[in-house]
N, C-alpha and C positions, 0 to 999 in steps of 0.2 A: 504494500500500500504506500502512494505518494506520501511523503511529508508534504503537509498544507501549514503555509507560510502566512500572515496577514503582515503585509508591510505597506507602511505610510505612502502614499505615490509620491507625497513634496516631500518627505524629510523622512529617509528610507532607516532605517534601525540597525546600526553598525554588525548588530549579533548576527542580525538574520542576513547580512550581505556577507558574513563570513563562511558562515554554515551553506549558503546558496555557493558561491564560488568555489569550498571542497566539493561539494557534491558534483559541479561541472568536472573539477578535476581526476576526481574520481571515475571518469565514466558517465554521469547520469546526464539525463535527458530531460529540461524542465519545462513549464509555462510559466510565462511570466509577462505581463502587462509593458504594454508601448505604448508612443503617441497614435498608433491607428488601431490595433486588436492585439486580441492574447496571441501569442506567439510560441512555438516549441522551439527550444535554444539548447544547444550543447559544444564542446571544443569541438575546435575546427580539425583536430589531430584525431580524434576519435571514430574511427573508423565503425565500428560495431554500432554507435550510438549515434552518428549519421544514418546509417539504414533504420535504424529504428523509425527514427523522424519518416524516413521516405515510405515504409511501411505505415503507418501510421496516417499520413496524408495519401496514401496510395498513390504516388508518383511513381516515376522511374527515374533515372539518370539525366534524360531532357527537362527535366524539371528544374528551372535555374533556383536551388538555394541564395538564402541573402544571406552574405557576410555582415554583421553586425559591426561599426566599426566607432570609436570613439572620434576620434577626429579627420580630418582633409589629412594628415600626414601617415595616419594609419592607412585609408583605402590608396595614396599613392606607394604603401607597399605594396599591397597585394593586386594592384589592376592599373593597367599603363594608362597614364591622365595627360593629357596635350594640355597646352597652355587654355586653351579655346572652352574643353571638358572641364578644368579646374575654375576656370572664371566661373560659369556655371553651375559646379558643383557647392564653392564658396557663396555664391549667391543665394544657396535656399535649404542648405543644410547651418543646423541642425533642422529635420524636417519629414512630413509624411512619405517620403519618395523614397524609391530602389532605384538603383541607375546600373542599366548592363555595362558591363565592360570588360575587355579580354583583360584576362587573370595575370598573373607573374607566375614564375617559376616561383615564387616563394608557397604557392598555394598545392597541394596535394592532387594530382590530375583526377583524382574522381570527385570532387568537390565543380570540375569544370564542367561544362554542355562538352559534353563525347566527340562533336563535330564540331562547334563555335570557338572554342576553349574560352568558354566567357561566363564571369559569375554574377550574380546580384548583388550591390551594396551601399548600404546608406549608414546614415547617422542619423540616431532617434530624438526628437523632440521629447525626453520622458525621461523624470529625475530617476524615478529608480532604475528603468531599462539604464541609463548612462553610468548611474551609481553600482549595478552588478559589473558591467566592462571595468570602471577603476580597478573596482575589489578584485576583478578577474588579471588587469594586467594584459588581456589581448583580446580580441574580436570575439563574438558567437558567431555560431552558424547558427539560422533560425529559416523560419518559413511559418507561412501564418499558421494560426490553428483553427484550419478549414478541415473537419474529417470529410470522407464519401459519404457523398447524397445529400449532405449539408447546405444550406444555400449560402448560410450565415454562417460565422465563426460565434460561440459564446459568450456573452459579455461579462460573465461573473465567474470570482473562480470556485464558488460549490458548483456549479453546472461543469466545469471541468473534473469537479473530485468525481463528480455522479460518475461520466460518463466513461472518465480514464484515468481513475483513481489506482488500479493496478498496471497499468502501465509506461507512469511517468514516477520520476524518482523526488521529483518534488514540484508542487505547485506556487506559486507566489501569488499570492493575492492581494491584487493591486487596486482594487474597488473596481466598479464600472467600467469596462473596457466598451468601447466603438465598435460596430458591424461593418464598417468603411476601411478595405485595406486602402495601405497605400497606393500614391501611384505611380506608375513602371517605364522610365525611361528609359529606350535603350540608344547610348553614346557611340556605340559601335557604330549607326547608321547614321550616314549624309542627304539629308539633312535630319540629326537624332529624331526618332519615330517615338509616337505616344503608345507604349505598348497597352498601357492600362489605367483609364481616369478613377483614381482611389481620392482619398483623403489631403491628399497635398493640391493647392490650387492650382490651377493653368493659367490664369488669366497674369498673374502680377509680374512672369516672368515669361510667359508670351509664348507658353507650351502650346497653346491653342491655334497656333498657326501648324506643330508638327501632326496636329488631328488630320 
């Protein structure tokens, strides 16, 4: 059975960002609240606990996971950024958005699209999502917590203990989570294409011309 966490969203609780970043280390596979929906989060090294995630959401490989990342200096390790990408990226991160981009050799090749070599990744608008990355020291891998047949992801985390209470190693419960993921840029393409209108706006930084 998960550990079920209640942490503060604004002023997250030192004990339980300790106990939550062993448990990443450890292996384990968590939810835990963003600025768009709950989310399943684990190291980006953990092989085992990556499938889990993708079993879970019932993907496969083409399935672009999102690299979680604390800052613009973190995702220019792991995904090549042109001058052009980072103006961009600086302009609306922290923020509701994923942005594709081909990976670095610093990343594990099954964490990349099999044929693209390209991952997801953003930087979250949400004190505790930001607050686990410190404690953690490096990126999550995460992907929404959308199961099959699902239209919506769950906004509360008893509704996650209900339904994947033995399958996740710990829950964070972060109040009221959003049904609106974010949304999906992908940088790879000229001129970048709107993969998917979520939670993050179009208008103010003039996404709505790549629709």
């Amino acid at each position: 059975m998960a550990r079920y966490l209640s942490i503060h969203p604004d002023d997250p609780q030192p004990r339980l960002l300790a106990q939550v970043a062993d448990a990443l280390r450890e292996g384990g596979v968590i939810a835990l609240p963003t600025d768009s929906c709950y989310a399943f989060g684990c190291c980006l090294g953990e092989k085992n606990s990556i499938e889990r995630i993708r079993r879970l959401r019932g993907v496969d490989e083409r399935h672009h996971l999102t690299l979680m990342c604390r800052d613009l200096s973190e995702i220019a390790q792991f995904a090549h950024v042109d001058n052009a990408q980072y103006r961009l990226l600086k302009a609306v991160t922290p923020g509701s958005y994923v942005f594709i981009l081909e990976g670095t050799k610093e990343l594990p090749r099954r964490l990349l699209h099999p044929k693209r070599k390209t991952i997801g990744l953003r930087v979250p608008d949400h004190r505790a999502a930001r607050a686990i990355l410190d404690e953690l020291g490096e990126p999550l891998l995460t992907s929404t917590l959308l199961l099959p047949g699902d239209e919506s992801p769950p906004t509360e985390g008893w509704e996650i203990q209900d339904r994947l209470g033995d399958a996740l190693d710990v829950i964070l419960d972060g109040g009221h989570c959003g049904i609106v993921p974010t949304t999906v840029v992908d940088l790879t393409r000229q001129p970048p294409e709107l993969v998917r209108a979520g939670r993050g706006p179009l208008m103010p930084f003039g996404f709505d011309r790549f629709g």
